[in-house]
C-alpha positions in Angstrom: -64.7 -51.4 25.5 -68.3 -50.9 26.8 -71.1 -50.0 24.8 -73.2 -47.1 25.4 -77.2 -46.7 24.5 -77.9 -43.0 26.2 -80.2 -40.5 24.7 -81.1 -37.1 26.7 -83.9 -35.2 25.8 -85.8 -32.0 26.5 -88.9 -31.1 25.3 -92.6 -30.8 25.4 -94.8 -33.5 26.5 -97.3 -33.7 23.5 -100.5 -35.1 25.7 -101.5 -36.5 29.1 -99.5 -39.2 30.0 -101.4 -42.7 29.9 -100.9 -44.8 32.8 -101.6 -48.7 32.9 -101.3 -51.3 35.9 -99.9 -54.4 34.8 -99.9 -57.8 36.8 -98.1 -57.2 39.8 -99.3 -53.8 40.1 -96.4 -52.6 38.0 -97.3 -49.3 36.5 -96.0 -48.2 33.2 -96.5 -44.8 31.4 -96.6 -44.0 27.6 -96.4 -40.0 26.2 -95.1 -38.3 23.9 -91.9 -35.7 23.8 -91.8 -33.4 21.4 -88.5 -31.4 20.3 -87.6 -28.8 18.0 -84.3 -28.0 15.6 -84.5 -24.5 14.5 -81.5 -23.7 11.7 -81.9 -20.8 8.5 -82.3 -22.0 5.0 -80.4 -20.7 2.1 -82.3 -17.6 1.6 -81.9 -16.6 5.8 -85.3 -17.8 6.8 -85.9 -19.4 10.3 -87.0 -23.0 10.1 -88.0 -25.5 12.7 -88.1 -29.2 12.2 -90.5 -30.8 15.2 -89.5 -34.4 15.8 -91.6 -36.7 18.0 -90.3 -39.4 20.4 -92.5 -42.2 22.1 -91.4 -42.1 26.0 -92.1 -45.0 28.4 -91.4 -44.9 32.0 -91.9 -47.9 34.4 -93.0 -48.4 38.3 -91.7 -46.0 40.6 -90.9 -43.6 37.6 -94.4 -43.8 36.3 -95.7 -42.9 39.5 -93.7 -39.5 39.0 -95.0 -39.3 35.5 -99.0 -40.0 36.2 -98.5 -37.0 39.4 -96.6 -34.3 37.6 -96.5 -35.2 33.7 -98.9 -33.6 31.7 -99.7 -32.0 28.2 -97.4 -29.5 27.5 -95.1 -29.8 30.5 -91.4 -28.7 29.6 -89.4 -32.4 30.7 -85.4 -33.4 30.5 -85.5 -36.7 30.1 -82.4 -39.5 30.2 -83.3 -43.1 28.6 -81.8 -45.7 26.1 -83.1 -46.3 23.0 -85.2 -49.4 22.6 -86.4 -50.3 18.9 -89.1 -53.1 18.4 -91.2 -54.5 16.3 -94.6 -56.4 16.1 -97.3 -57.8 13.1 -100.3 -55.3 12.6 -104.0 -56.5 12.6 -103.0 -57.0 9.0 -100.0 -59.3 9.6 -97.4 -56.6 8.3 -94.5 -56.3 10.5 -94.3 -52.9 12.0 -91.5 -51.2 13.7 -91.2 -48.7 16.5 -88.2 -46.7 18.1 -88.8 -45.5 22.1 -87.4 -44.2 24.7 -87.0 -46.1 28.2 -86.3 -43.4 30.9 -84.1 -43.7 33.2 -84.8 -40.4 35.1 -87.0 -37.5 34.0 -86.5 -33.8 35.5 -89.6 -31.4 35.3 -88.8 -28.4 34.2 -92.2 -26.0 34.6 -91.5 -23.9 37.3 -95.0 -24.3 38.9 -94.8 -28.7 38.2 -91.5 -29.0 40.2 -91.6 -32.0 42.8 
């Protein structure tokens, strides 16, 4: 059997997108997605939980994301789930969950390529 690392989102890009040029003039871009879960508590009362997801998009798509992408842009986004880690400045091992997409779909009427 195959194994399966998919996550879709939609959401709210949560600033400008930042764009870097690697060697080889590959281009990668770094934002952040926010999304919402809205339930009622015990006592009826709306409640919405915001999560955050770090988004990364790579050459061609990052092209897409540097021209259209920007703070508050409504985005569906399909990736995999890549988790990390590195050692901070002071040698502590830090982790960090993101999301390499595979596609991204503006949603904004007036942003639509």
């Amino acid at each position: 059997m195959k194994n399966v690392n998919k996550v879709i989102l939609l959401g709210n890009v949560g600033q400008n997108p930042e764009i870097k040029e690697l060697e080889g003039k590959i281009k990668v871009a770094h934002f952040s997605l926010a999304t919402n879960e809205t339930y009622k508590n015990n006592n009826g009362e709306l409640q919405v939980n915001t999560y955050w997801h770090k988004i990364i998009g790579w050459r061609n798509l990052a092209d897409i994301i540097e021209k259209y992408v920007f703070k508050g842009s409504l985005v569906y986004i399909e990736g995999k789930l890549r988790t990390r880690n590195y050692e901070d400045k002071q040698g502590i091992k830090q982790y960090v969950t993101e999301i390499i997409a595979d596609d991204i779909i503006i949603l904004d009427e007036s942003k639509k390529i």
